[in-house]
C-alpha positions, 0 to 999 in steps of 0.5 A: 776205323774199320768199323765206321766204314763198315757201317757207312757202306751198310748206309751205301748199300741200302741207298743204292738198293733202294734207288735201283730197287725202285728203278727195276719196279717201275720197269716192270710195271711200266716198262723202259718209257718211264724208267727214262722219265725218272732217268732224266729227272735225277740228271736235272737233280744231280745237276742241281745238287752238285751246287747244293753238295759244294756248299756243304763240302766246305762246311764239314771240315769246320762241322767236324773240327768243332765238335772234335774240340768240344765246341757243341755249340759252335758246331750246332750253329754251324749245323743251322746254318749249312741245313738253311743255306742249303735249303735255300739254294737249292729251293732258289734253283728249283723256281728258276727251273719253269720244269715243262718249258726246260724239258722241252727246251732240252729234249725233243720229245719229253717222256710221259711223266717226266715232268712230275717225276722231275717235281717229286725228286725235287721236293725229296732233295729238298728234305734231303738238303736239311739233312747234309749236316745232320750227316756230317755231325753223326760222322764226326761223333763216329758213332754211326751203327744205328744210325746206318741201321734204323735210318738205312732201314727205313729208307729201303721201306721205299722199295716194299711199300712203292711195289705195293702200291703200284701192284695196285693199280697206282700211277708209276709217281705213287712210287716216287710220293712214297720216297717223298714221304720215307724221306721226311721220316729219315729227317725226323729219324736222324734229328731223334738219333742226334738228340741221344747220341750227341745230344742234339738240340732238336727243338732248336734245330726245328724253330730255327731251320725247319719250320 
């Protein structure tokens, strides 16, 4: 037990790290003024993902229950469907939302940026939102040091390379493309890990949810 905690707070460090990371590069290359865009762009996401979060707090219970009684296949199937639904609310939110007409229903004076900061998290949550129950099915095995290794690892990537590319010369948003980018890797990492841990249908879960 003491283990998988471990473990799962190494996996809480490098989230946290990497998203305050970015936070302190963008200040200073840009300053406070788009520090604030970002800040409000994840008060929409967290807004919009504690619907999505819900959803997939039910079904984890019944993910872990499966695979705890040898149900691989019950579990799998369950897996497809809370990545689908989860998908597709939050994407469902996401067209409601006409971004400049809100922001600007919501604030008096929207900061610079704001706006495709807002659209860029939102396609990174996106991907995130396929990845839910591929999380609650590595927990449930318990088996979840490389996983919080390689994963964890590749999501910090986010910190070194946005950097590089801002001291460069590029827009504070190149930063917020390169977490769109990490974030599909860190989907693929885990399907991968799954696959030799659990032995994960990978090609099935690409077929019926992904593509």
């Amino acid at each position: 037990m003491f283990s998988f905690v471990s473990w799962n707070l190494i996996g809480s460090v490098a989230s946290v790290t990497k998203e305050q990371g970015i936070n302190i590069v963008l200040n200073i290359f840009f300053g406070a003024s788009v520090n604030a865009a970002r800040g409000i762009a994840y008060q929409v996401l967290n807004a919009l993902n504690g619907f999505v979060n819900n959803f997939q707090l039910a079904m984890n219970p019944q993910i872990v229950k499966s695979y705890a009684a040898g149900e691989k296949e019950a579990m799998f199937q369950l897996v497809y469907k809370g990545s689908k639904f989860s998908y597709l609310m939050l994407l469902l939110f996401s067209i409601l939302i006409e971004t400049p007409f809100i922001l600007n229903l919501w604030l008096e004076e929207v900061p610079q940026y704001t706006t495709i900061f807002l659209r860029l998290v939102l396609i990174t949550a996106l991907i995130d939102s396929l990845s839910g129950t591929l999380i609650t099915s590595m927990h449930a095995s318990g088996r979840v040091r490389n996983y919080q290794l390689i994963v964890g690892t590749i999501s910090l990537l986010t910190l070194p390379v946005a950097y590089i590319f801002l001291k460069n010369g590029y827009p504070p948003y190149s930063a917020m493309i390169v977490g769109v980018v990490i974030a599909f890797i860190c989907h693929f990492a885990r399907l991968v890990l799954l696959g030799k841990i659990i032995g994960f249908p990978i090609s099935s879960f690409l077929l019926q949810v992904t593509f």
